[in-house]
KEVEXMI-887140 format. One line per field, with one value per residue: residue in three letters; x, y, z of N, C-alpha, C, O in turn. Coordinates in Angstrom, 2 decimals. Layout:
residues N
residu <- [ala/...]
n.c1 <- [X/...]
n.c2 <- [Y/...]
n.c3 <- [Z/...]
ca.c1 <- [X/...]
ca.c2 <- [Y/...]
ca.c3 <- [Z/...]
c.c1 <- [X/...]
c.c2 <- [Y/...]
c.c3 <- [Z/...]
o.c1 <- [X/...]
o.c2 <- [Y/...]
o.c3 <- [Z/...]
This chain:
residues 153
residu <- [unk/unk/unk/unk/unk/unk/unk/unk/unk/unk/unk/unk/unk/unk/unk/unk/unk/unk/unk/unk/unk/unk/unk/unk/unk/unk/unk/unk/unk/unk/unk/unk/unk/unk/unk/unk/unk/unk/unk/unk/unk/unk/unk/unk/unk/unk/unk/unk/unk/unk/unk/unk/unk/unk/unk/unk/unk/unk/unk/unk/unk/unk/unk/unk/unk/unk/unk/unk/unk/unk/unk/unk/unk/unk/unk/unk/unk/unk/unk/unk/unk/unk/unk/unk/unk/unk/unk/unk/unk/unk/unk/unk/unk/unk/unk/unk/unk/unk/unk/unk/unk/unk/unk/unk/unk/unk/unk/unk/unk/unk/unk/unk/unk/unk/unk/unk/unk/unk/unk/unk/unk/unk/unk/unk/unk/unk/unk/unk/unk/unk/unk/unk/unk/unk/unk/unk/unk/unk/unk/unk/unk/unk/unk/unk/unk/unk/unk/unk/unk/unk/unk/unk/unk]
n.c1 <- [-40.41/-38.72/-38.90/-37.75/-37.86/-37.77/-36.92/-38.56/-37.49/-38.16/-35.50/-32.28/-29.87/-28.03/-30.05/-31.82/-29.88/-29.74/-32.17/-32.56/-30.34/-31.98/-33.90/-33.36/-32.17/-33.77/-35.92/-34.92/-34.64/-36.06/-39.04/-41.69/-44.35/-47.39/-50.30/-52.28/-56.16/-59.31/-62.35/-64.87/-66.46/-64.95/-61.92/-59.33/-56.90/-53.32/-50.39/-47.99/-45.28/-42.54/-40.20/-38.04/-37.26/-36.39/-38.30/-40.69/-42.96/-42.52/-44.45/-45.73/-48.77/-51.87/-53.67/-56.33/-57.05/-58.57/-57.39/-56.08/-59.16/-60.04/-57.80/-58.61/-60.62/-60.14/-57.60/-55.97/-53.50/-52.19/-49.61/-47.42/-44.18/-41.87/-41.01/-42.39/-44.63/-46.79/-48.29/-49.85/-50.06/-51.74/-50.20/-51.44/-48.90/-49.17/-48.74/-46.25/-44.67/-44.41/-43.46/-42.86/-42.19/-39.95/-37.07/-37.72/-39.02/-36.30/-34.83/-37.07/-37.34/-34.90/-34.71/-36.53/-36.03/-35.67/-38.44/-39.41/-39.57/-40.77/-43.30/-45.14/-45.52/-47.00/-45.54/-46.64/-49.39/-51.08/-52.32/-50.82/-49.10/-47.28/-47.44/-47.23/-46.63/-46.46/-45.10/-46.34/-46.61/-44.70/-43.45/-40.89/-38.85/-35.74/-33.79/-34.87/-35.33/-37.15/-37.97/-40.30/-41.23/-42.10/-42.68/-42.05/-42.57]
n.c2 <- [-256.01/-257.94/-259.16/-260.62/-259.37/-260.67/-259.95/-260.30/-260.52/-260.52/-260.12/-260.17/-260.88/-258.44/-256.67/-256.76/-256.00/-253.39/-252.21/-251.94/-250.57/-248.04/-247.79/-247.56/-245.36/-242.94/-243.56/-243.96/-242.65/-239.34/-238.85/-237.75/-239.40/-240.15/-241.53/-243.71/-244.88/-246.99/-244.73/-246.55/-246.82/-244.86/-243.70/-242.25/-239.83/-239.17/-236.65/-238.25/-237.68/-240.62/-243.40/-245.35/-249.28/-252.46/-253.34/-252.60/-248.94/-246.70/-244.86/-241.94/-241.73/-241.02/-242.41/-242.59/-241.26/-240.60/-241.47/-244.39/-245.48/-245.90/-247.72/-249.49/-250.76/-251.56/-252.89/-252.89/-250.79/-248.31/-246.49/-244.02/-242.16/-240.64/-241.51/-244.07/-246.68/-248.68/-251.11/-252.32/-253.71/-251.94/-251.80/-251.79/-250.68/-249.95/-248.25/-245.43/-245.69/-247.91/-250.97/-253.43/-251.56/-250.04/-250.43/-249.66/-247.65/-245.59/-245.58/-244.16/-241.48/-240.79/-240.51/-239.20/-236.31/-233.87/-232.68/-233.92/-233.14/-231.10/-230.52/-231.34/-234.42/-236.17/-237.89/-238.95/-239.34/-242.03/-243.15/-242.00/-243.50/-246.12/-245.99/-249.30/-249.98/-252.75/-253.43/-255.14/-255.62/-253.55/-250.46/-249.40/-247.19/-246.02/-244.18/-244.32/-246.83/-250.23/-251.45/-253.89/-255.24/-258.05/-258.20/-260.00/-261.51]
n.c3 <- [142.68/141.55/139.59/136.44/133.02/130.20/126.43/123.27/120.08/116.71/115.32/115.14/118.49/118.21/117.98/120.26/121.85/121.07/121.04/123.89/124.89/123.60/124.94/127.49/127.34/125.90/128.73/130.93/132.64/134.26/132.60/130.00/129.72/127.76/129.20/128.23/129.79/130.14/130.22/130.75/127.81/126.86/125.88/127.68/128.39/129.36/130.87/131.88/134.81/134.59/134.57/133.69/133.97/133.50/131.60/132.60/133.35/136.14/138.31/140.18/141.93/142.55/144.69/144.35/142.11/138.97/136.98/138.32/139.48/136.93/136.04/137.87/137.03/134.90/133.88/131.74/129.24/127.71/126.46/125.27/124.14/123.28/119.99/120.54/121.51/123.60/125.14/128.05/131.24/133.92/137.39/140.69/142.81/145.53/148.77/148.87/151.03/151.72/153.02/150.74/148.93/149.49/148.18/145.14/145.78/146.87/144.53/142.88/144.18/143.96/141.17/140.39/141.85/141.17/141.27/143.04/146.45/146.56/147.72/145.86/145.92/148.74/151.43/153.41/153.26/152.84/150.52/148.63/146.08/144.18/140.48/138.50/135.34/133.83/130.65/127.66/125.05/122.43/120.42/118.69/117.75/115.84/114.62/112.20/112.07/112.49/115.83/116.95/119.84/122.17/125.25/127.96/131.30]
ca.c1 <- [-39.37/-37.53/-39.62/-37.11/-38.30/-36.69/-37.60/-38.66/-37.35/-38.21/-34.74/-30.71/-29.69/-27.74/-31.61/-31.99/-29.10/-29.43/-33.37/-32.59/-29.88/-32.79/-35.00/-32.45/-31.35/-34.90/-36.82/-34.59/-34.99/-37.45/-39.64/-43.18/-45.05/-49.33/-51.04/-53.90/-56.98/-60.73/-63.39/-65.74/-66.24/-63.94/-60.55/-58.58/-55.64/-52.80/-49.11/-47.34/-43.78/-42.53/-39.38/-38.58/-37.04/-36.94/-40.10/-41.92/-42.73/-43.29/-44.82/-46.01/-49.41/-52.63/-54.80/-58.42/-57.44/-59.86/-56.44/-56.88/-59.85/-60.44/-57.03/-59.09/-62.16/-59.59/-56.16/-54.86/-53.45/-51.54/-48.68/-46.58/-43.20/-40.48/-40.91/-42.31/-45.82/-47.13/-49.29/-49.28/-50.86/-51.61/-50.67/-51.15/-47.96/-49.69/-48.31/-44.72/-43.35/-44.79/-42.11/-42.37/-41.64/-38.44/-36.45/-37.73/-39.20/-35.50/-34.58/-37.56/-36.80/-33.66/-34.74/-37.64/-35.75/-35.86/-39.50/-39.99/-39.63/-41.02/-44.88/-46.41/-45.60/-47.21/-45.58/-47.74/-50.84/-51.51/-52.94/-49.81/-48.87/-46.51/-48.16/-46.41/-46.75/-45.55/-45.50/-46.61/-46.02/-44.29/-43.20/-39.69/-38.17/-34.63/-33.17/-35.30/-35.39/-38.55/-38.43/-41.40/-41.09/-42.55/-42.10/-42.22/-42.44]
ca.c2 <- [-255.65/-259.12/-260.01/-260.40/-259.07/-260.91/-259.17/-261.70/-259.88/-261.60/-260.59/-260.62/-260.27/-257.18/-255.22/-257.29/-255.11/-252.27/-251.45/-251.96/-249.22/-247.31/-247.39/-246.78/-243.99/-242.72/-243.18/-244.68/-240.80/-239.14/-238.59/-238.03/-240.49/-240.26/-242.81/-243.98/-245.95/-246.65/-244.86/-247.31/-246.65/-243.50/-243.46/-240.90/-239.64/-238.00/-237.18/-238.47/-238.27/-241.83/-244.04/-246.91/-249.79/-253.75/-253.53/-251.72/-247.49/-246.61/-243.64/-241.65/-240.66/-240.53/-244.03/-242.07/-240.32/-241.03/-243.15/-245.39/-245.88/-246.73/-249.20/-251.03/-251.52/-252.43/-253.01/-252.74/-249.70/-247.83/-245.33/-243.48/-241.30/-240.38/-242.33/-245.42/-246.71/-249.92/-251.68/-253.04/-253.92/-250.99/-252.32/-250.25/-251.09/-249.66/-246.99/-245.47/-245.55/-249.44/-252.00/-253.76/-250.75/-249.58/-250.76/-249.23/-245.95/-245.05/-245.00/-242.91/-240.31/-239.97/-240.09/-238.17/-235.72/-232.44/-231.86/-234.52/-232.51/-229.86/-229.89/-232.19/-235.51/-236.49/-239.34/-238.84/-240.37/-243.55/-243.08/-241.09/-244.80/-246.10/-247.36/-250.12/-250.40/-253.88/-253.78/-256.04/-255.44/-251.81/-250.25/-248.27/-246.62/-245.48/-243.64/-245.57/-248.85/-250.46/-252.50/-254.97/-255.60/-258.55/-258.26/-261.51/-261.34]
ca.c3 <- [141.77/141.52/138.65/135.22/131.96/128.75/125.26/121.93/118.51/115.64/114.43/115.85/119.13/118.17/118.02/121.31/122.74/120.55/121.51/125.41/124.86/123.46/125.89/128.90/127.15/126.25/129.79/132.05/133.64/134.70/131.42/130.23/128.63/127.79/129.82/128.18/130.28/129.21/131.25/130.16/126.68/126.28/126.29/129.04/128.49/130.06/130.59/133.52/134.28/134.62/134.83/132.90/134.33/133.28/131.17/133.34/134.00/136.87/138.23/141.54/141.80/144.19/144.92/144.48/141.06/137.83/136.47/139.11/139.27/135.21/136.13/138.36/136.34/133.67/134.01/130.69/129.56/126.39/126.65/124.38/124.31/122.55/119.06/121.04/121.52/123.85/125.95/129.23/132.31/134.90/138.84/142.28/143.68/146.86/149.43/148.34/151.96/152.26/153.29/149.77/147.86/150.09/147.12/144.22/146.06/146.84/143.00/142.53/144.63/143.21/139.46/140.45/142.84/140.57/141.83/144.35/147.53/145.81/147.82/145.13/146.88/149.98/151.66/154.65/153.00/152.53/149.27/147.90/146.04/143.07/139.63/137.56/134.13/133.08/129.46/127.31/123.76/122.02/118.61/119.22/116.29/116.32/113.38/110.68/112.37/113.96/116.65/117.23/120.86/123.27/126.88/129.05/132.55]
c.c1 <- [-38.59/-37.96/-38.28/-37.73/-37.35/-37.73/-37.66/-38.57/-37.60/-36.60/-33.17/-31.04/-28.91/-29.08/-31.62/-31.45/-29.23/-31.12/-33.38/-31.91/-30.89/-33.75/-34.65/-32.55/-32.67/-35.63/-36.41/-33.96/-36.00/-38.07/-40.99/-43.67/-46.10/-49.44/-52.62/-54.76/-58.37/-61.84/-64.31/-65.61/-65.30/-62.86/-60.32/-57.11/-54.88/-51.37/-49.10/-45.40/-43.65/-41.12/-39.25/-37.28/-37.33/-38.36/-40.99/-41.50/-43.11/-43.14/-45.91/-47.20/-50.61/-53.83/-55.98/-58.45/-58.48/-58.44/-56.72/-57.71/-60.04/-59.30/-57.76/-60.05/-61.60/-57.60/-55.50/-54.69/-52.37/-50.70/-47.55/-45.87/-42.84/-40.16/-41.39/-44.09/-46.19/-48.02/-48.79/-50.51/-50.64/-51.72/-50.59/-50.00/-48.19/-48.43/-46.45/-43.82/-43.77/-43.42/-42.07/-42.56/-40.49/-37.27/-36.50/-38.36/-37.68/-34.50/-35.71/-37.54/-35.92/-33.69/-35.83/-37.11/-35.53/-37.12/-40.14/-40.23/-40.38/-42.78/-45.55/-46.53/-45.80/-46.98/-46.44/-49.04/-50.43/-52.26/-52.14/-49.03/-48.08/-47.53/-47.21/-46.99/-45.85/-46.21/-45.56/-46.00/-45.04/-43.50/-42.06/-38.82/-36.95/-33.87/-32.92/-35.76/-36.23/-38.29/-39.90/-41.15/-42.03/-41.97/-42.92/-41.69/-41.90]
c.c2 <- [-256.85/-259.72/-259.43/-260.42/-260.10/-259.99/-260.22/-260.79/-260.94/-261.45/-260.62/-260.36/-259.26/-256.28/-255.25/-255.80/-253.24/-251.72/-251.56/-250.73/-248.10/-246.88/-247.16/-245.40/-242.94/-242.51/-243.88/-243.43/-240.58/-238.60/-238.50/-238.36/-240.13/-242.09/-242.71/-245.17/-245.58/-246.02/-245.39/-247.14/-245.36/-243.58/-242.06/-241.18/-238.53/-238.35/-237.00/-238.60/-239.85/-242.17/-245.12/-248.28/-251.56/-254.36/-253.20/-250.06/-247.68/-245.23/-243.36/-240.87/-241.10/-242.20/-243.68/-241.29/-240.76/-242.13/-244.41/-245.90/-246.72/-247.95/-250.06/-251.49/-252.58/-251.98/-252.68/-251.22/-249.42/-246.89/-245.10/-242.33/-241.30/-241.53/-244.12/-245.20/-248.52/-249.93/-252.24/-253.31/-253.00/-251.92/-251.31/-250.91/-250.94/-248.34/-246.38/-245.85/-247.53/-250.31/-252.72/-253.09/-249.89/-249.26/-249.57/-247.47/-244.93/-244.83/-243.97/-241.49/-240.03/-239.53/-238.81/-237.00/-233.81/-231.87/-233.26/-234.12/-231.64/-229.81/-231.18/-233.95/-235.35/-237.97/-239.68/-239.17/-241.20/-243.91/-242.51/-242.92/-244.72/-247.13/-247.68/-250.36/-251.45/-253.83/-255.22/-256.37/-253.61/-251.97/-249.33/-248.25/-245.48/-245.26/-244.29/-246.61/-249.13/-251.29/-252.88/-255.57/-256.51/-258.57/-259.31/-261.18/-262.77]
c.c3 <- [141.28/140.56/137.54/133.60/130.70/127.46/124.12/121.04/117.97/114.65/115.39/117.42/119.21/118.55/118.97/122.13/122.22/120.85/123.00/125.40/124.48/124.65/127.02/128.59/127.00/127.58/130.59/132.66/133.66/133.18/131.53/129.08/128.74/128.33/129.67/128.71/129.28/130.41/131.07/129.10/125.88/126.92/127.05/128.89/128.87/130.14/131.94/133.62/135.13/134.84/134.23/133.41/134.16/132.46/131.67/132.98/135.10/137.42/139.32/141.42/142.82/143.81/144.28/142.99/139.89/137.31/137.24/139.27/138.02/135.42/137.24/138.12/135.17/133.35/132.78/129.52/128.37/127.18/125.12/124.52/123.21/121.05/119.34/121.52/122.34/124.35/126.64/130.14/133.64/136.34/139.90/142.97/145.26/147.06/149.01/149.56/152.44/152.60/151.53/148.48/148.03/148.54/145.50/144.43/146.40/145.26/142.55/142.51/143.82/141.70/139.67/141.48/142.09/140.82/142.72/145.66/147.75/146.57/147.24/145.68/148.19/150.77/152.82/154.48/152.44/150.58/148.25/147.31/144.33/141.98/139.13/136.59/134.08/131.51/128.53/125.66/123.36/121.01/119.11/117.71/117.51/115.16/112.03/110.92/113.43/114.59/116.99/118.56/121.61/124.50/127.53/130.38/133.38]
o.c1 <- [-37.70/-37.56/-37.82/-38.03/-36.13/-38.87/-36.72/-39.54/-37.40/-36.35/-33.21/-32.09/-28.85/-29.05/-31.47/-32.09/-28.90/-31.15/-34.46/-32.52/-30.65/-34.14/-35.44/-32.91/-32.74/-36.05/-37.22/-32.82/-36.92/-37.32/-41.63/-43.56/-46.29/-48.96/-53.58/-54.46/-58.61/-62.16/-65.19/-64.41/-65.10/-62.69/-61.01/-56.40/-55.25/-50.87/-49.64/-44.59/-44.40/-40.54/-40.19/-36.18/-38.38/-39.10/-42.14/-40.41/-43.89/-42.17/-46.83/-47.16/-50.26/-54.45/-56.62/-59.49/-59.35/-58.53/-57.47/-57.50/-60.16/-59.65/-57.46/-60.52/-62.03/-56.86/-54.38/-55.70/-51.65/-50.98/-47.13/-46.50/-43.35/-39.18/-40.99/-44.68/-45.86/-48.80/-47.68/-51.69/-49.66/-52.71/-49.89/-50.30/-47.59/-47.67/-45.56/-42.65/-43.32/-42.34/-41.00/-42.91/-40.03/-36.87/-35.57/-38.25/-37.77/-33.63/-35.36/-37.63/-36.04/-33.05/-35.81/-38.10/-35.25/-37.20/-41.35/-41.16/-40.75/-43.56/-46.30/-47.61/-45.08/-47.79/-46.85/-49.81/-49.53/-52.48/-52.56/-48.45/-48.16/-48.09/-46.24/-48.01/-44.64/-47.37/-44.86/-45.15/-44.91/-42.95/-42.35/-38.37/-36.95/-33.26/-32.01/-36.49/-36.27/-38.34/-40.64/-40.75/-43.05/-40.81/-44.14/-40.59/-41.73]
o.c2 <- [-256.57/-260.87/-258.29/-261.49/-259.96/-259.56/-261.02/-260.04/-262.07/-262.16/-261.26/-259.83/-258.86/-255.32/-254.14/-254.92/-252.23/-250.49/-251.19/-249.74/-247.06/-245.78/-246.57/-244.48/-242.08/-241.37/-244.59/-243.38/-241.28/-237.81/-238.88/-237.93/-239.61/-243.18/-242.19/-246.31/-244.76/-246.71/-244.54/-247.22/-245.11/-243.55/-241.04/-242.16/-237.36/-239.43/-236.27/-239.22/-240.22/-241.23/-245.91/-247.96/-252.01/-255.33/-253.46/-249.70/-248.58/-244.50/-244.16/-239.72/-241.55/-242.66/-244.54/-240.77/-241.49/-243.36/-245.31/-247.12/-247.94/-249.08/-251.24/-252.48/-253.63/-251.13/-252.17/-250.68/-250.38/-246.53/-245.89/-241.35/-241.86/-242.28/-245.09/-244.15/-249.51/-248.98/-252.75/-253.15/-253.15/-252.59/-250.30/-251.79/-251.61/-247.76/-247.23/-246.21/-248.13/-249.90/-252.42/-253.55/-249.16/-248.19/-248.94/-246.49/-243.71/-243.97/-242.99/-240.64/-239.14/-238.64/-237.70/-236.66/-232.81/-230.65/-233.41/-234.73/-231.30/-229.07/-231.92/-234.53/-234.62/-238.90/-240.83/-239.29/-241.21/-244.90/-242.46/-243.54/-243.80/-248.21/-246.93/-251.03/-251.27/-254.09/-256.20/-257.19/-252.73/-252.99/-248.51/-249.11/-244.85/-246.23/-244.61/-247.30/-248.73/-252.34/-251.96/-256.72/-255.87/-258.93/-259.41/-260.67/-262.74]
o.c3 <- [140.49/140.40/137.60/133.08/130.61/127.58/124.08/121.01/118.40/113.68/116.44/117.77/120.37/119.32/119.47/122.71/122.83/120.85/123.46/125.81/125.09/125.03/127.76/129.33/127.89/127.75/131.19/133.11/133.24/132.62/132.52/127.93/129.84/128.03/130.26/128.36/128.40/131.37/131.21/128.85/124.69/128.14/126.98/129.10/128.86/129.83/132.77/132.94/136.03/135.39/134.15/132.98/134.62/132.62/131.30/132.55/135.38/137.21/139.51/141.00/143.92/142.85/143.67/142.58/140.36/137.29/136.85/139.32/138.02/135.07/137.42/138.68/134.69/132.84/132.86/129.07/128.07/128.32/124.28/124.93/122.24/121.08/118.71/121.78/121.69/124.27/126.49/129.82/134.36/136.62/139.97/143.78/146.11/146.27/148.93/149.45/153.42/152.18/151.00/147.39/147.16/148.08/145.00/143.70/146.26/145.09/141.90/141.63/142.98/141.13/139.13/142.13/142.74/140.67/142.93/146.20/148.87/145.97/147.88/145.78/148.88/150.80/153.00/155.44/151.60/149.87/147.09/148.20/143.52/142.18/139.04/136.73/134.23/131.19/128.77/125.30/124.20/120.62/119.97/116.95/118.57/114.69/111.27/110.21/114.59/113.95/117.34/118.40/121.87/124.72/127.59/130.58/134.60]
């Protein structure tokens, strides 16, 4: 988690501040974005709810699923919400209850706590694990106005 995102507009830093407010306000809750991978030559897609945080999503789901898999033949990875469209790089953060995901699995819970308890999480496997989207590029429109977004890690 200690990694810092900056963003490159090509125009003020007003957009700077004024597309970060967007995208808090947008998916810095629990939300659901399409997460698209390649299964080899065919795209797979699907909605996941997510979290958005520093230029990353991130998002709770099972080590062995077909996402997973296609992110580790090929890491890089599309998504799209709420008037917004990027690319990124899919990582297995590994196990949720691991020691170096303490940190960011106790904000999950809590953003994710309207059906976290709820059965569908198992923290009791090992395979029950957090992905990270670090994005890379994204298109965010906000009442007319496009942002052109780079994300630097």
């Amino acid at each position: 988690m200690g990694k810092k995102t900056t963003l490159n507009f090509r125009d003020s830093a007003s957009d700077i501040s004024k597309a970060l407010e967007v995208m808090i306000e947008r998916f810095g809750h629990d939300t659901l974005i399409s997460l698209a991978t390649m299964d080899g030559n065919i795209p797979a897609v699907r909605i996941v709810n997510s979290y958005y945080e520093n230029g990353a999503f991130y998002t709770i789901t099972y080590a062995l699923s077909n996402k997973m898999r296609q992110i580790e033949t090929n890491s890089t990875v599309a998504i799209c919400g709420e008037w917004f469209t990027a690319h990124g790089v899919g990582e297995n953060m590994g196990y949720v209850c691991g020691e170096q995901n303490a940190e960011i699995i106790r904000r999950l819970r809590n953003v994710f706590s309207a059906w976290y308890s709820n059965g569908h999480i198992d923290e009791g496997d090992p395979n029950t694990i957090i992905l990270c989207i670090r994005l890379s590029d994204a298109v965010l429109f906000n009442h007319g106005t496009r942002f052109n977004i780079e994300f630097n890690a």
